[in-house]
C-alpha positions in Angstrom: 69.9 196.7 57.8 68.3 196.1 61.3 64.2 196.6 61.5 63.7 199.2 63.8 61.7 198.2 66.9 58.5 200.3 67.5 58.3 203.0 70.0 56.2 201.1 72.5 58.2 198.2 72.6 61.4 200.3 73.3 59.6 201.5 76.0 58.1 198.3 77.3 61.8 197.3 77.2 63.8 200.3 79.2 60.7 199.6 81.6 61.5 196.0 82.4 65.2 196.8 82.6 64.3 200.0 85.1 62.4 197.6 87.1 64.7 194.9 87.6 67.1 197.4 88.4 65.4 199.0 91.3 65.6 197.9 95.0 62.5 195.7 96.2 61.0 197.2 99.5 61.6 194.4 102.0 59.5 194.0 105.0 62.0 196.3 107.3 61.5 198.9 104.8 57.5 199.1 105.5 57.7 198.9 109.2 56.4 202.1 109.9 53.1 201.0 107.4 52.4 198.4 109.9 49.1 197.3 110.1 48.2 199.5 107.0 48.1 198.9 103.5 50.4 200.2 100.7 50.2 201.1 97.6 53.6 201.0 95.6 54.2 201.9 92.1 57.8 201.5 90.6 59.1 199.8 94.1 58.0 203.2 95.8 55.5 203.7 98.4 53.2 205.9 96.3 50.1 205.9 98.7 48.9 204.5 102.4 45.5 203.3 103.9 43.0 201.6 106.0 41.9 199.2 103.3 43.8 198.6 100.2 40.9 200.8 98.3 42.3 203.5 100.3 45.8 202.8 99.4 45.1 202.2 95.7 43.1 205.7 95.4 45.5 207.5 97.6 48.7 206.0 94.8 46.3 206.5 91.7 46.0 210.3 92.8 49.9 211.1 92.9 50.5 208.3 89.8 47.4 208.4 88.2 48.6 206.8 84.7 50.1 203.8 86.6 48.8 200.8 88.3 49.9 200.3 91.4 50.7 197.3 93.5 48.7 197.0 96.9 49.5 194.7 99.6 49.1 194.6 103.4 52.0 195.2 105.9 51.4 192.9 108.8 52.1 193.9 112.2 55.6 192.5 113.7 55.1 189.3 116.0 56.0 189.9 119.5 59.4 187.7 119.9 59.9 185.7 123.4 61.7 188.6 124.7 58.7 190.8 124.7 56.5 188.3 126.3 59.0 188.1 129.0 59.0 191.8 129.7 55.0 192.1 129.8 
């Protein structure tokens, strides 16, 4: 007969599985966070700021039991064809 896993291992297990299959946010996704930084919980922008406390606080108050990932969206480098045009 098979032991039975715990309850909290299931769970640690569905959520490693649900997070390998969810999309990553690449850096065309966040364009319009440019210059800001996100917080994003599950591969989902859950909050936006000026500084990544900001961000974290703004994410901790729409998913306050999980911890968030917080990284800064750089601003796209002009390419040669916009320093042509200015």
């Amino acid at each position: 007969m098979p032991i039975a896993r715990s309850t909290s291992t299931q769970t640690a297990a569905m959520e490693r599985v649900a997070r390998k299959s969810q999309p990553r946010l690449t850096d065309r996704d966040l364009r319009p966070y440019a210059g800001r930084w996100v917080a994003l919980v599950g591969g989902r922008v859950a909050g936006v700021g000026l500084t990544a406390k900001e961000a974290r606080m703004a994410a901790k108050l729409s998913r306050p039991k999980e911890e968030p990932e917080v990284r800064f969206v750089p601003k796209p480098k002009p390419d040669a064809s916009q320093k042509e045009l200015s």
